[in-house]
C-alpha positions as CSV (number, residue, x, y, z in Angstrom):
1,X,166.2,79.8,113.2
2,X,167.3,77.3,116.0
3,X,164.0,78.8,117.8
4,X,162.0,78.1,115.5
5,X,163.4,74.2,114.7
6,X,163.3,73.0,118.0
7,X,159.6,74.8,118.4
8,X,158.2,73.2,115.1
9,X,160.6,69.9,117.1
10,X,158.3,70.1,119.8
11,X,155.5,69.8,118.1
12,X,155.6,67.1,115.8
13,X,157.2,64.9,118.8
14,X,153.8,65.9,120.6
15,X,151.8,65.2,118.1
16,X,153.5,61.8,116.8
17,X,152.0,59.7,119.6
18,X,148.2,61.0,119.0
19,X,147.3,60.2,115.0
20,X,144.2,61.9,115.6
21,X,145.1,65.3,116.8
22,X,148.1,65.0,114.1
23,X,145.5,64.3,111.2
24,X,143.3,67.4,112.5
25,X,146.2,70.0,113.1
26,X,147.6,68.8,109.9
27,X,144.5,69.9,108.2
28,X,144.0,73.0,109.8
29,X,147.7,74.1,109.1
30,X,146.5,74.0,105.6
31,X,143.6,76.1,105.9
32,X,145.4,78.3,108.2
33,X,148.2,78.4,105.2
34,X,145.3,78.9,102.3
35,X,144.0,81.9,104.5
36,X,147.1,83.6,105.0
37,X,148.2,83.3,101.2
38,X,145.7,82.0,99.1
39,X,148.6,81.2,96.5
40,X,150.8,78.8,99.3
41,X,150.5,75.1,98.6
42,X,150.6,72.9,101.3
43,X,153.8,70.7,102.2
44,X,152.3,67.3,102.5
45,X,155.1,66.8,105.7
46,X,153.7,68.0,109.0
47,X,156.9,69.8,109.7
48,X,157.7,71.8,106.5
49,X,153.6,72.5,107.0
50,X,154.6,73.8,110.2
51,X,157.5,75.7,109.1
52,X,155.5,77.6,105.8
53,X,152.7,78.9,108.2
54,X,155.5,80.4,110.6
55,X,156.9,81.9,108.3
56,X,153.6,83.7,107.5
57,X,152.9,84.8,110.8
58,X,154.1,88.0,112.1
59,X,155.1,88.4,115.7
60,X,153.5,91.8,116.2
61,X,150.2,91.1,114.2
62,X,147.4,90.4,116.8
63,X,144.7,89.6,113.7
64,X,147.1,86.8,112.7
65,X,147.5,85.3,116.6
66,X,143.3,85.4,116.3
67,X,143.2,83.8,112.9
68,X,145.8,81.0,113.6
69,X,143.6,80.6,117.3
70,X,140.5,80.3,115.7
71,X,141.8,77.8,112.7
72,X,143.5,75.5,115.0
73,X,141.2,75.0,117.9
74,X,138.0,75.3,115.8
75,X,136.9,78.1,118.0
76,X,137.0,81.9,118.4
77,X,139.1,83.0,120.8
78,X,138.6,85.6,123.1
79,X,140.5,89.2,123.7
80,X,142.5,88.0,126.4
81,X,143.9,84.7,124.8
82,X,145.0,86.9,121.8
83,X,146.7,89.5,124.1
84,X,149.1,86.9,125.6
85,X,149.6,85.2,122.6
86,X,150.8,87.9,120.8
87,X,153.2,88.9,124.0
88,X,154.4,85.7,123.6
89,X,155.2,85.5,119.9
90,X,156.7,89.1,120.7
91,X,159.3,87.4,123.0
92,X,159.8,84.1,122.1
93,X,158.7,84.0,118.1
94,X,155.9,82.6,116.1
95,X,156.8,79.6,115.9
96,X,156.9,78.9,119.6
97,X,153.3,81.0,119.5
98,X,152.1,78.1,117.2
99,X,153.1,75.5,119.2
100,X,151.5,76.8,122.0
101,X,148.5,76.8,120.0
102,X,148.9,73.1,118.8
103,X,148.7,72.5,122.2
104,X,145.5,74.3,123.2
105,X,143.7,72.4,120.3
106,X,140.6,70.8,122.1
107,X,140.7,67.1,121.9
108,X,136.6,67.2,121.7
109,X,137.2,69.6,118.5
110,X,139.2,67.0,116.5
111,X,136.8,66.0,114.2
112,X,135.5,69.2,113.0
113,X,136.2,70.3,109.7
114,X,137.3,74.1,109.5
115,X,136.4,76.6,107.2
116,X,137.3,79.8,106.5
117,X,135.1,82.5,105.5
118,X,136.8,84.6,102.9
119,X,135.0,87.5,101.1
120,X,132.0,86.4,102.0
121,X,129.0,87.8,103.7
122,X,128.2,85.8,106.7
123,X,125.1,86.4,108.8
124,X,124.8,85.6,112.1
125,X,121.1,84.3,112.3
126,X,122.0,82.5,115.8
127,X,118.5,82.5,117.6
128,X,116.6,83.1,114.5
129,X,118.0,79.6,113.1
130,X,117.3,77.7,116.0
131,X,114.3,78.8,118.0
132,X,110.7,79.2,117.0
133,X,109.8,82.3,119.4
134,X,108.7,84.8,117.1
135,X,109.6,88.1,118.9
136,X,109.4,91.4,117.3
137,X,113.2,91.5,116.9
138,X,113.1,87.6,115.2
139,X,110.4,88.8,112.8
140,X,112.5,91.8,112.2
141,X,115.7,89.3,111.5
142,X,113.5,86.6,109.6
143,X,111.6,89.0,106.6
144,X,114.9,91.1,106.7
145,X,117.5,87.9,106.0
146,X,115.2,86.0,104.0
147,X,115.4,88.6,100.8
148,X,119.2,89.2,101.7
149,X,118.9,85.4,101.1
150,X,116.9,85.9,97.8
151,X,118.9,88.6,96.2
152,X,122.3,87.9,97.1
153,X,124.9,85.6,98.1
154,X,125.2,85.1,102.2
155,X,126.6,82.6,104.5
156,X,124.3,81.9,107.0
157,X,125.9,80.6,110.6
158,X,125.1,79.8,114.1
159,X,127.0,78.7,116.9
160,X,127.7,75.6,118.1
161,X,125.9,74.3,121.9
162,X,128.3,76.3,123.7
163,X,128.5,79.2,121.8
164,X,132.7,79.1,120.8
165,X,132.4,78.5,117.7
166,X,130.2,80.0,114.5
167,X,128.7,76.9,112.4
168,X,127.2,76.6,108.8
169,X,123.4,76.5,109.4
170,X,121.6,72.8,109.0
171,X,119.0,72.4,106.3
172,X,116.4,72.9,109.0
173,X,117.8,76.1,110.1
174,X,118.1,77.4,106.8
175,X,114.8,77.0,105.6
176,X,113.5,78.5,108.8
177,X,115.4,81.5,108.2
178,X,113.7,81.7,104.7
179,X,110.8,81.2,105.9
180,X,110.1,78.1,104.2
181,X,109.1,74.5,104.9
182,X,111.5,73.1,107.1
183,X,113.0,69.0,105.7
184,X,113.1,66.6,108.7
185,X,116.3,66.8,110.5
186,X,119.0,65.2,109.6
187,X,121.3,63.3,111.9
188,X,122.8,65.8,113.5
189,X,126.1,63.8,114.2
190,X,126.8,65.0,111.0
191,X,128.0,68.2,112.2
192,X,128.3,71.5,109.8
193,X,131.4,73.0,109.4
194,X,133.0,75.4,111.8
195,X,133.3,79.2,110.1
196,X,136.1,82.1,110.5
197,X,135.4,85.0,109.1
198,X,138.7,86.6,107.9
199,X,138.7,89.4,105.3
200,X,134.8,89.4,105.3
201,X,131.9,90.9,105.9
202,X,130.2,90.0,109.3
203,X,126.6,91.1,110.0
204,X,124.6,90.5,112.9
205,X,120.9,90.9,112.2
206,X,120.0,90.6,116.0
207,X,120.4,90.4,119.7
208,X,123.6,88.2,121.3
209,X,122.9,88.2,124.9
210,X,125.5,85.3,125.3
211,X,128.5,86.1,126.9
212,X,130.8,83.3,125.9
213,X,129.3,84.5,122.4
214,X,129.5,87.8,122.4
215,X,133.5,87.6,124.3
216,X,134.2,86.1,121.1
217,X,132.4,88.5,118.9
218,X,134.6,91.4,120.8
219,X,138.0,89.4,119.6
220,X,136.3,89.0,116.1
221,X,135.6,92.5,115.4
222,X,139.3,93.6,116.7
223,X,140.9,91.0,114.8
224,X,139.3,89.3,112.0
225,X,140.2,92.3,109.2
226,X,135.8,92.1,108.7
227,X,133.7,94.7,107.9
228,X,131.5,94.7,111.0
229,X,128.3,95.2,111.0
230,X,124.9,95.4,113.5
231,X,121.2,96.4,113.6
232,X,120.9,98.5,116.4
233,X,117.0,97.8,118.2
234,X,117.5,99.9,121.3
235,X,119.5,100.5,124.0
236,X,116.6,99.6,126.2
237,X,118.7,97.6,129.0
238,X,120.8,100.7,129.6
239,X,118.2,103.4,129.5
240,X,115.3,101.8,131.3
241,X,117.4,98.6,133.1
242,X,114.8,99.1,135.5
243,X,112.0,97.5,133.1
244,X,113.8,94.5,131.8
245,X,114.8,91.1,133.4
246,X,117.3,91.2,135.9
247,X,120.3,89.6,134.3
248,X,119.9,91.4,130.9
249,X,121.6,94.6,131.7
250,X,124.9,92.9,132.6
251,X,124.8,90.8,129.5
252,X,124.1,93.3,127.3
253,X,126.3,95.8,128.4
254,X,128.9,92.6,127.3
255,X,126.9,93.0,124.3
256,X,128.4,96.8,123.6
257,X,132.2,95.5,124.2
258,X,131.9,94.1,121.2
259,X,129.6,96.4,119.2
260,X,131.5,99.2,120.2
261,X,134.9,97.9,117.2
262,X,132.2,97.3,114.7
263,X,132.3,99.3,112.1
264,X,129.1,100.2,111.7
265,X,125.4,100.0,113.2
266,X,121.8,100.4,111.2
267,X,119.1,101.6,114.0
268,X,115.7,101.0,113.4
269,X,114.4,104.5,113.8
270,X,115.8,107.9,114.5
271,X,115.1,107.2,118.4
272,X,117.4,104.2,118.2
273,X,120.3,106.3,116.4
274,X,119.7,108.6,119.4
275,X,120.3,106.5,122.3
276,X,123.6,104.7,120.4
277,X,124.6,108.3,119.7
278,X,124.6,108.8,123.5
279,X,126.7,105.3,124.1
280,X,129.1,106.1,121.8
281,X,129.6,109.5,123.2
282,X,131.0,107.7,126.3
283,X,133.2,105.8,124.6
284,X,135.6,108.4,123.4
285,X,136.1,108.5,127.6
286,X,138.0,105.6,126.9
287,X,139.6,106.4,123.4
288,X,137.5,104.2,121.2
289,X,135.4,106.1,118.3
290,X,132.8,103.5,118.2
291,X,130.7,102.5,115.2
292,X,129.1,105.0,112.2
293,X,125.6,104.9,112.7
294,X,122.8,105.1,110.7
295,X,118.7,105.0,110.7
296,X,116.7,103.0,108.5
297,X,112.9,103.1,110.0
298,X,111.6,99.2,109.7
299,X,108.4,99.4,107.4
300,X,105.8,97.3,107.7
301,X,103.8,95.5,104.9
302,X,100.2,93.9,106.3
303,X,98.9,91.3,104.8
304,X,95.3,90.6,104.4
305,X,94.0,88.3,105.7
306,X,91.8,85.9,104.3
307,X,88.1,85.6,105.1
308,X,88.8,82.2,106.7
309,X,91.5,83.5,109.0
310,X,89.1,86.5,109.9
311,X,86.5,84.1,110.7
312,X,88.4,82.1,113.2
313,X,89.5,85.3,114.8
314,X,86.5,86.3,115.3
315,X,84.7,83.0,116.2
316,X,87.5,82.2,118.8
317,X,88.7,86.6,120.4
318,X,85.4,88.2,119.7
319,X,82.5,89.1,121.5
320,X,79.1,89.7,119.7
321,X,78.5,93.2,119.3
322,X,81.5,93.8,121.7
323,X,84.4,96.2,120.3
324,X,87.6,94.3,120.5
325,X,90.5,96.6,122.2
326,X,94.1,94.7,121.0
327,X,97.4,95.1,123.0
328,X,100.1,93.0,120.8
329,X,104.0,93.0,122.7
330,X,105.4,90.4,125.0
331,X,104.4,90.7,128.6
332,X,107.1,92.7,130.4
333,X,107.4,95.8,132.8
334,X,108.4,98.0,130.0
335,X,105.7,96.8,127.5
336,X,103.3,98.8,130.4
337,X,100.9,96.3,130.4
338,X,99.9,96.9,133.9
339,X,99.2,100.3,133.2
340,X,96.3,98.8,130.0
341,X,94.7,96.6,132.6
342,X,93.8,99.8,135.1
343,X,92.7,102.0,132.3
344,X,90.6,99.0,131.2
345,X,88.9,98.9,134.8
346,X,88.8,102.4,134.7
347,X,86.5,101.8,131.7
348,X,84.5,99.0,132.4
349,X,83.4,100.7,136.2
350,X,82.0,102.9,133.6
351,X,80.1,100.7,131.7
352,X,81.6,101.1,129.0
353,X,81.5,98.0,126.9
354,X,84.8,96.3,125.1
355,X,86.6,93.1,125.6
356,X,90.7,93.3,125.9
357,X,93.2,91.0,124.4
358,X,96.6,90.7,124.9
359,X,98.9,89.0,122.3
360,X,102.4,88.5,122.6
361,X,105.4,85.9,122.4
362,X,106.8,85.6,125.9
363,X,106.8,87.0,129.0
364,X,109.5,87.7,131.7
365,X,108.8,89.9,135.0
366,X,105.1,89.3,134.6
367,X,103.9,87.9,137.5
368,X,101.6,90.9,139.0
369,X,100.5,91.1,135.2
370,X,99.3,87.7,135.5
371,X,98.0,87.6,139.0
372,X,95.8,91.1,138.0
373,X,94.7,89.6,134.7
374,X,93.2,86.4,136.6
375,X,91.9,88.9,139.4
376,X,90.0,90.7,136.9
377,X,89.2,87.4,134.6
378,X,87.5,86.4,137.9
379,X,85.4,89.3,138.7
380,X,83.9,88.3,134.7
381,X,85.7,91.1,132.7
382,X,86.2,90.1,129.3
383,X,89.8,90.2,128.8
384,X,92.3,87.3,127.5
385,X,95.8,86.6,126.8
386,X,97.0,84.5,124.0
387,X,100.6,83.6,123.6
388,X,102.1,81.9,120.4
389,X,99.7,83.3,118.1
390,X,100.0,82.3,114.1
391,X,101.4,85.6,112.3
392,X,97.8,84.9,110.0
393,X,95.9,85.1,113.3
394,X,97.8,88.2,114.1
395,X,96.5,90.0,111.2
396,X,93.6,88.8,111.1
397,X,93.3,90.3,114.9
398,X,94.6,93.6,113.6
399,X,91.6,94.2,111.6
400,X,89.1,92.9,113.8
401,X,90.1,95.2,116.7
402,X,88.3,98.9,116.9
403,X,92.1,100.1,118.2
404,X,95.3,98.7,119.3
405,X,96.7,100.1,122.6
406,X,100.4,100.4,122.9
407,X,101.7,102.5,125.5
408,X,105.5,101.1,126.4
409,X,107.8,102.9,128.0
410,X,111.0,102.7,125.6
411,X,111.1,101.2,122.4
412,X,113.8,100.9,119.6
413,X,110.6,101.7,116.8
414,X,107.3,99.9,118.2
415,X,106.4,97.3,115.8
416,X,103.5,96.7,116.7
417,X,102.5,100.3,116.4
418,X,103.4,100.4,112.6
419,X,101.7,96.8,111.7
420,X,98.1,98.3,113.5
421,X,98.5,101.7,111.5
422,X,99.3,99.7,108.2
423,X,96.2,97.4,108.9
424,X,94.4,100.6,109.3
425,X,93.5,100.4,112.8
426,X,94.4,103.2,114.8
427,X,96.5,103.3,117.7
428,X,97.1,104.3,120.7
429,X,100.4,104.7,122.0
430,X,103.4,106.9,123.7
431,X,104.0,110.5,123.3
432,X,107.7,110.2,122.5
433,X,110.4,108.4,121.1
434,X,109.9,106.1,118.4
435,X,106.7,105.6,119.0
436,X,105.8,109.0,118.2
437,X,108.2,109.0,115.2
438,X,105.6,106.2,113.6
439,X,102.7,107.8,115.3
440,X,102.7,111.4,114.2
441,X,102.2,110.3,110.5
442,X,98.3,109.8,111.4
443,X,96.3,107.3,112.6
444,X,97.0,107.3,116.5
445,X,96.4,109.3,119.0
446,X,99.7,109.8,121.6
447,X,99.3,109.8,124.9
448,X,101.4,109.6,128.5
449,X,102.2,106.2,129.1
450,X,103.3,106.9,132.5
451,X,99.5,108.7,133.1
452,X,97.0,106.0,133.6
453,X,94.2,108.4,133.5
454,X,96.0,109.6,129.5
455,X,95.3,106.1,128.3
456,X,91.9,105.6,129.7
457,X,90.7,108.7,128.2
458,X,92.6,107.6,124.7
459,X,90.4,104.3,125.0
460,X,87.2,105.6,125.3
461,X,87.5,108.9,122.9
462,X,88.4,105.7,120.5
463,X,85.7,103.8,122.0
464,X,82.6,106.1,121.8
465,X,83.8,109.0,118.9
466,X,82.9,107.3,115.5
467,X,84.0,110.9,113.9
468,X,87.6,110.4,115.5
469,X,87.6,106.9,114.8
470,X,86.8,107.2,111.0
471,X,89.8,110.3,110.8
472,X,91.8,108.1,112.2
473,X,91.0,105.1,110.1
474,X,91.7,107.6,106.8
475,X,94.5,108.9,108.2
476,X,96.0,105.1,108.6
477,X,95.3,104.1,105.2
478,X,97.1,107.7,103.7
479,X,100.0,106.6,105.4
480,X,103.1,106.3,103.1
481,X,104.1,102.7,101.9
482,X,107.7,101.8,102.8
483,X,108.4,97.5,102.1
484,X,110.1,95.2,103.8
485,X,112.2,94.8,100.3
486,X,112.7,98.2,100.9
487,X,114.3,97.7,103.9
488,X,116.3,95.1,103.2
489,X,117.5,96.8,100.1
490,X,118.7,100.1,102.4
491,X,120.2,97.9,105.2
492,X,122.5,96.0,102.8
493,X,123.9,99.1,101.1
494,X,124.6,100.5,104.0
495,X,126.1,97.2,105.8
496,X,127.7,95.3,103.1
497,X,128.3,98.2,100.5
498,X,128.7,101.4,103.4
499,X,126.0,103.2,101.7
500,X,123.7,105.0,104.0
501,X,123.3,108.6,105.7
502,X,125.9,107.9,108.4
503,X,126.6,109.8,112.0
């Protein structure tokens, strides 16, 4: 008991000269307090405050050193910080742990108001909330979240600028996760609320390449007493590191440390549940289990366009009498897009008639894309590049095209694969994986993406074989109908409510 006195001692004669860090750890001890016993009532003194949270705190309880980190500093603490905190408490006692705390509270983090996240599901919509790229694994996140959003109650969050801290989303954010009009932004001194999740559910829709985010993610799933949850796209950077940029395998292997004490992980498609299959195999090398997994195929609705938006597409990507080949993906070594332009050449040398274009969002590791593209833009083949196109243009694209080509070398399911065949345009695409998984249903025709004499032959069977290209077409549109409510339905039973065909 002495400990503890001349702890608590310590820090209210710290605090006494500094109103405003007293005001905010005041505050915080009461939310910490609330969290740890929803029926404590606060002491209004900061001293008996001090003393009813330490005597809630257990020396040996690593999720109650994270909680009391998080609710304090106003930001998630990593593994390591929790590790010697808890040694700490061990020797010395909570109540010198929490004044160690007090004095780790951030002065910049004073006037942020702390929540936490109790029972609830919160949704980690990070880049989806505040980017406008519209990747194949943001379109995935944005149709997916915006019916959770619909049909259920969810806490959307961010993180703040440098990516310590989850946030409640702004107005703007919110509505672009909906999907709807965003308001004008609001003064964003006005900052939302900082979140912990404790005795949640966490889900996390997308990609976190961030490693100050996903450090903290690690600590959250370890400590936070959350149901953890992912949607596992691929395992791309750890299969095929060789096609992606050169700083993404490291950061998403940083990624896995903290996927790997989730509790579960939705793939998109049976090739996804493969590859995390394999990954968590390895970890039982180190004696975690790893996360149940599960495959949910993503379905794809197309839309129809309207006769304006075909028009436009055709006025503005078509050629008179030309067929239109598509290739829709961001430009990347794995995307193969290389490999499109030289069948293409292979073509045209052979007179056979067709203009190319490429659609996609970004590009990274593209530069003897571009340089061939312009090479062959300059000899007067008809072949473009669009980036940033309107998701109406897209499908409007889609049904224009005679075929869509689509030969990557790894992918989690192949979106664009699925959106063609549900358009009813056939496709082209890779003999394997997911791709063949989508493509074996009808409608394509698979070839070896890693044969550049497979695709060209592909390509003009498709270009000059009307038979083919009407079975094709019929095949396409007897394709079975799976929804995007669909999938949004199946992915929350099995992430909020553990309902699912789990491995």
């Amino acid at each position: 008991m002495r400990r503890t006195t001349a702890a608590h001692g310590a820090a209210t004669r710290a605090l006494r000269a500094h109103p405003r860090r007293r005001a905010a750890v005041h505050a915080r001890l009461g939310v910490l307090l609330r969290a740890l016993d929803p029926s404590a009532v606060p002491a209004e003194r900061l001293d008996a405050r001090l003393e009813q949270v330490a005597g809630l705190l257990h020396e040996h309880r690593a999720e109650e050193m994270w909680l009391a980190l998080a609710v304090l500093t106003a930001r998630l603490p990593v593994h390591d910080t929790v590790a010697r905190l808890r040694r700490h408490s061990q020797l010395e006692g909570a109540a010198s742990a929490l004044d160690r705390i007090i004095r780790l509270v951030p002065g910049e983090t004073l006037d942020v108001h702390v929540e936490v996240a109790r029972d609830e599901v919160v949704v980690d919509v990070n880049h989806l909330a505040q980017t406008t790229l519209t990747t194949g694994i943001q379109r995935v996140t944005q149709r997916t979240v915006s019916r959770w959003m619909q049909d259920h109650a969810v806490s959307l969050v961010c993180w703040t600028d440098e990516n310590r801290a989850m946030r409640r989303t702004r107005p703007v954010e919110t509505a672009r996760v909906a999907g709807r009009t965003a308001p004008e932004e609001t003064d964003n001194r006005d900052r939302p609320a900082v979140v912990v999740p404790w005795r949640s559910t966490y889900i996390l829709p997308e990609v976190a390449l961030e490693v100050d985010r996903t450090s903290r993610l690690q600590a959250l799933a370890l400590y936070s007493r959350s149901t953890t949850s992912a949607i596992g796209f691929d395992t791309v950077p750890l299969t095929s590191a060789e096609t992606t940029d050169v700083n993404v395998p490291g950061y998403f292997m940083r990624e896995l440390t903290a996927v790997r004490h989730m509790d579960r992980v939705v793939c998109i498609s049976g090739a996804a549940r493969t590859e995390y299959s394999g990954w968590r195999t390895m970890l039982t090398a180190i004696g975690v289990p790893g996360p149940r997994l599960a495959a949910i195929a993503l379905p794809v609705d197309a839309p129809v366009p309207s006769e304006a938006d075909l028009a436009a597409a055709r006025d503005r990507y078509t050629l008179p009498g030309s067929p239109m080949v598509l290739c829709v993906g961001s430009h990347e070594p794995r995307k193969n897009h290389l490999a499109v332009l030289h069948a293409a050449e292979i073509l045209w040398r052979r007179g056979h008639d067709f203009t190319l274009l490429f659609v996609g969002g970004n590009a990274w590791r593209s530069e003897r894309f571009g340089r061939l593209l312009s090479r062959l833009r300059e000899g007067g083949r008809p072949v473009e590049s669009a980036l940033q196109v309107p998701d109406s243009t897209l499908w409007a694209l889609y049904r224009l095209a005679r075929f869509t080509v689509f030969p990557s070398l790894n992918e989690g399911f192949g979106l664009p694969v699925a959106e063609s065949l549900a358009s009813g345009t056939p496709a082209i695409t890779s003999d394997f994986g997911s791709m063949r998984e989508i493509g074996e249903l009808g409608g394509a025709l698979l070839v070896d993406p890693r044969d550049d004499h497979s695709i060209a032959v592909a390509m003009a069977r498709l270009l000059t074989d009307d038979v083919l290209h009407a079975r094709l077409v019929w095949e396409a549109a007897a394709r079975p109908v799976r929804t995007w409510d669909d999938y949004a339905a199946e992915t929350w039973a099995a992430m909020v409510e553990g309902q699912a065909d789990w491995a």
